[in-house]
C-alpha positions in Angstrom: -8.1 14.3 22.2 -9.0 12.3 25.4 -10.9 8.8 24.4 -9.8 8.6 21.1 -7.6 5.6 20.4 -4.6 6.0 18.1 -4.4 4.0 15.1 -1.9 1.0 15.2 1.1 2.1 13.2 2.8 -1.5 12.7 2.1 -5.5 12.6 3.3 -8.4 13.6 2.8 -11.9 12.0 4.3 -14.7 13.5 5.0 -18.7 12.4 7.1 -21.6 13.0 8.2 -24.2 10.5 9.9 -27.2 12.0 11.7 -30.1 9.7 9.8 -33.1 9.2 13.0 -34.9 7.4 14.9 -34.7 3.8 13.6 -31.5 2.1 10.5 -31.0 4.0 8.6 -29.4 6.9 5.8 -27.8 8.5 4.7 -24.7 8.4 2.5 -23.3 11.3 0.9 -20.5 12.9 -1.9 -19.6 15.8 -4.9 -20.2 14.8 -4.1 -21.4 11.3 -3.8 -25.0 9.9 -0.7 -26.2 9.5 0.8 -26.1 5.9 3.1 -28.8 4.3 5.9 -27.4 2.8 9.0 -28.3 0.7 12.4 -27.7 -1.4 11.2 -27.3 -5.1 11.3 -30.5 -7.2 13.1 -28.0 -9.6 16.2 -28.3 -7.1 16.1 -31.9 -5.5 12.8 -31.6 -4.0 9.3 -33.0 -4.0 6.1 -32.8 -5.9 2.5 -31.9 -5.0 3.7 -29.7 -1.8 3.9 -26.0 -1.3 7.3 -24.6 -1.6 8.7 -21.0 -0.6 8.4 -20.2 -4.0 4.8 -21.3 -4.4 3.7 -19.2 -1.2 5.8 -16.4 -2.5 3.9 -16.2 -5.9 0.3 -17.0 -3.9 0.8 -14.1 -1.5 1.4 -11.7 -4.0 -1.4 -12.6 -6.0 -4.0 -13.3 -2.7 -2.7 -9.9 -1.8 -3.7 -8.1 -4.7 -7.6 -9.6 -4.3 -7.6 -8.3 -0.8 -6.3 -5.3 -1.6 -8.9 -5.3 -4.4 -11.3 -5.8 -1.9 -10.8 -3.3 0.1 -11.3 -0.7 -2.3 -14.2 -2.7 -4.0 -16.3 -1.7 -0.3 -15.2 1.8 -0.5 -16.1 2.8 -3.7 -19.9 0.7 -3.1 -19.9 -0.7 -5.6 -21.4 -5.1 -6.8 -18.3 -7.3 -7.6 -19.7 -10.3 -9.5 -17.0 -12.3 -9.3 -13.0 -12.3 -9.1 -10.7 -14.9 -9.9 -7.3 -14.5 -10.5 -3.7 -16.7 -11.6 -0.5 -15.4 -11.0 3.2 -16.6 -12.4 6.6 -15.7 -10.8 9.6 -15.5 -12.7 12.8 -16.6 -10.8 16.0 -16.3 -13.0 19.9 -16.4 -12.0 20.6 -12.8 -11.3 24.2 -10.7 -10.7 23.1 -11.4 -6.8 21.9 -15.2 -7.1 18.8 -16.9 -7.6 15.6 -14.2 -7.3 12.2 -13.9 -8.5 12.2 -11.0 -11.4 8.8 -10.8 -12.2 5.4 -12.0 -10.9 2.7 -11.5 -13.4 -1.2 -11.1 -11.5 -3.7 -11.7 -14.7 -7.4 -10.9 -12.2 -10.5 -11.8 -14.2 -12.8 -9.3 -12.7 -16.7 -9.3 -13.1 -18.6 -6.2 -11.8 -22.2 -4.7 -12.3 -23.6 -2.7 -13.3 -22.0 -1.6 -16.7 -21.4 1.5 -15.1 -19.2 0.3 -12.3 -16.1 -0.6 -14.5 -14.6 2.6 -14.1 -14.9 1.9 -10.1 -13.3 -1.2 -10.1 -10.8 -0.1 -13.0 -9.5 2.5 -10.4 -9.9 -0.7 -7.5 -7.7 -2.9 -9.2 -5.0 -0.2 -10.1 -5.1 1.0 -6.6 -4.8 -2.5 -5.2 -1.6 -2.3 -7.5 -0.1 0.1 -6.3 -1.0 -0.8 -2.5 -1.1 -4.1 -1.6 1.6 -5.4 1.5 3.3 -8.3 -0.4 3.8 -6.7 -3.6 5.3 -3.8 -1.9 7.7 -5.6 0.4 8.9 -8.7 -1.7 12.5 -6.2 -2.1 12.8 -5.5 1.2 15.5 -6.6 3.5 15.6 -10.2 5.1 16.7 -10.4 8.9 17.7 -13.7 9.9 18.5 -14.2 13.8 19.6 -17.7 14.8 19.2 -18.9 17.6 21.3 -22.4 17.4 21.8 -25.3 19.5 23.2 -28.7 19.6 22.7 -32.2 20.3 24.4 -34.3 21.9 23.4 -37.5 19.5 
């Protein structure tokens, strides 16, 4: 049909993280505030920054809100509150060092009474769709570009 626009079929998200010395560095992005980040204290690192791991374990779970979200404002219906902790299990697996499980315990708060089946069928759906949780398996490309100094 003439005029009507397709909708996209894929995204792109973009950042940079540049070494700020020993295990550290900073993560950015446009339009986003730059983020601190480090190796885990668990393996030589530092304390009271946010490591792969943490931002691994955050998306998942800050993924599953939005998804909740989402299908929160279809199904119309009043979300009281939401507040959610998440935990991600990393073990030594057959392949190396991986995350096994990441547990997502939502505290959910709807009215009225009768919109806990809605957001019951939300938070499952949000399950089953959200980004993160469906990608954390995928597979990792990683294309250096690498130079040298001359220091």
């Amino acid at each position: 049909m003439a005029g009507v626009k397709a909708k996209p079929r894929s995204w792109r998200y973009a950042n940079s993280v540049s070494w700020k010395g020993e295990r550290k560095g900073l993560l950015t992005a446009k339009h986003r505030p730059p983020l601190e980040i480090a190796t885990p204290a668990d393996f030589r690192g530092h304390e009271g920054i946010w490591t792969p791991e943490d931002l691994l374990v955050a998306s998942v779970n800050s993924c599953v809100m939005t998804t909740f979200l989402y299908y929160c404002a279809k199904a119309d219906f009043k979300l009281v509150d939401y507040q959610s902790s998440a935990e991600g299990i990393a073990e030594l697996t057959a392949e190396g060092l991986a995350f096994t499980r990441v547990v997502v315990s939502p505290k959910i708060v709807v009215a009225p009474r009768s919109a806990r089946d809605q957001a019951e069928s939300a938070i499952r759906r949000a399950k089953e769709r959200c980004l993160i949780s469906n990608s954390v398996s995928c597979q990792i490309a990683v294309e250096p570009h690498i130079e040298t100094s001359e220091e």
